[in-house]
C-alpha positions, -999 to 999 in steps of 0.1 A, spaced: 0 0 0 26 23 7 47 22 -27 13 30 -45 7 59 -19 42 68 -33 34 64 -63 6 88 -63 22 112 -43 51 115 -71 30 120 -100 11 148 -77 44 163 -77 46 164 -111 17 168 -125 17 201 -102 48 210 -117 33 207 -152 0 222 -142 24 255 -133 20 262 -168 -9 249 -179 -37 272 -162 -64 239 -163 -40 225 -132 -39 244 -98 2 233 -100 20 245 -69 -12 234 -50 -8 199 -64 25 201 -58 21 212 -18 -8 181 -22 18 153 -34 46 163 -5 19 164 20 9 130 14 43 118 12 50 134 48 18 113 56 26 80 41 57 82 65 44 96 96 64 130 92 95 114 97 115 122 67 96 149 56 88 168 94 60 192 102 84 223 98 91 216 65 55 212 54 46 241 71 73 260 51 58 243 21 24 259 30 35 291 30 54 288 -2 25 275 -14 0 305 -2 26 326 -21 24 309 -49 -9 313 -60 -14 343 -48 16 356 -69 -1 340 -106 -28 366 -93 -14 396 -81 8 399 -108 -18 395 -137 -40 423 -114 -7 444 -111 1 448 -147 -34 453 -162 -43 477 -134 -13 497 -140 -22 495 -179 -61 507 -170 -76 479 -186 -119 471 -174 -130 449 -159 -138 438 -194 -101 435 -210 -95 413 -170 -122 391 -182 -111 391 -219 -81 377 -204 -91 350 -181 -114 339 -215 -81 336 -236 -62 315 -210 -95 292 -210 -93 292 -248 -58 290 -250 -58 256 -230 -75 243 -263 -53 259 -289 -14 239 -281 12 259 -267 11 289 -290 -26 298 -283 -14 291 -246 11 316 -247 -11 341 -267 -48 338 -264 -48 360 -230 -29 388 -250 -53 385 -278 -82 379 -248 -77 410 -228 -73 432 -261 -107 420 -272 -120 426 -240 -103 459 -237 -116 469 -273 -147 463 -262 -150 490 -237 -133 513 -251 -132 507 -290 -98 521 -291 -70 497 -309 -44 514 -292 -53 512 -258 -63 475 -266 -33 466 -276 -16 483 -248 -37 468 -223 -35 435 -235 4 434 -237 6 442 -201 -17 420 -188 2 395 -211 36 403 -197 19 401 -161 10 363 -168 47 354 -178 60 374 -150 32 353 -128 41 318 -145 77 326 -139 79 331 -109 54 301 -104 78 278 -118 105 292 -96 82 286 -66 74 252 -74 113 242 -84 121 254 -50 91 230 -38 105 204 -52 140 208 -38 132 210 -2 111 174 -11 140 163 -28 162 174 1 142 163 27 140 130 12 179 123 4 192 143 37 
């Protein structure tokens, strides 16, 4: 029982670290989800309470950073709340597009949106880069969170 527990607690572990990118996958909590369970499967032994507690917070930091950072950027742009929406709507739509609509349907989502209110091409445009470059900014720093996850389990485990 406990090498499938293991089992499962791996792939957690990973599929959060793949789910960092793709926005259908709450990643860094699946992540936090996979190490807890291994601290479980073990009684906290190898992986203690501190560390998971550590964990949590990266983890609270984490998803609150994919946020604030997307907020950030298109605030300090002025987009609506339409181009915002426009922008969640691409990332939903660009989970169904591959990689490139991934990377660029919440540009061309918030510029829509943004277009929308305001029916100026400019200030699309302008809006929907920054909310863009707010979402890389948030994935990157995502992955960096998650990475670092994965090294205190990885630690934890070999130390």
């Amino acid at each position: 029982m406990n090498t499938a527990l293991w089992i499962i607690a791996v792939l957690m572990v990973l599929v959060g670290i793949a789910g960092t990118v793709l926005p259908a996958l709450p990643g860094v909590v699946l992540v936090f989800a996979g190490i807890v369970l291994a601290a479980w499967i073990d009684g906290f032994t190898v992986i203690s309470g501190w560390t998971v507690g550590l964990l949590a917070v990266l983890t609270v930091i984490g998803v609150a950073v994919d946020y604030v950072a997307q907020m950030m950027s298109a605030q300090r742009a002025g987009a609506t709340p339409l181009g915002i929406a426009g922008a969640a709507a691409g990332t939903i739509a660009g989970i169904f597009t591959g990689l490139v609509g991934l990377l660029f349907m919440p540009l061309i989502g918030a510029a829509v949106g943004e277009f929308i209110a305001h029916r100026d091409a400019l200030r699309a445009g302008k809006v929907g880069l920054a909310t863009w470059l707010g979402l890389l900014v948030g994935a990157v720093l995502k992955l960096a969170i998650v990475f670092t996850m994965a090294g205190i389990f990885v630690a934890a485990l070999v130390l």
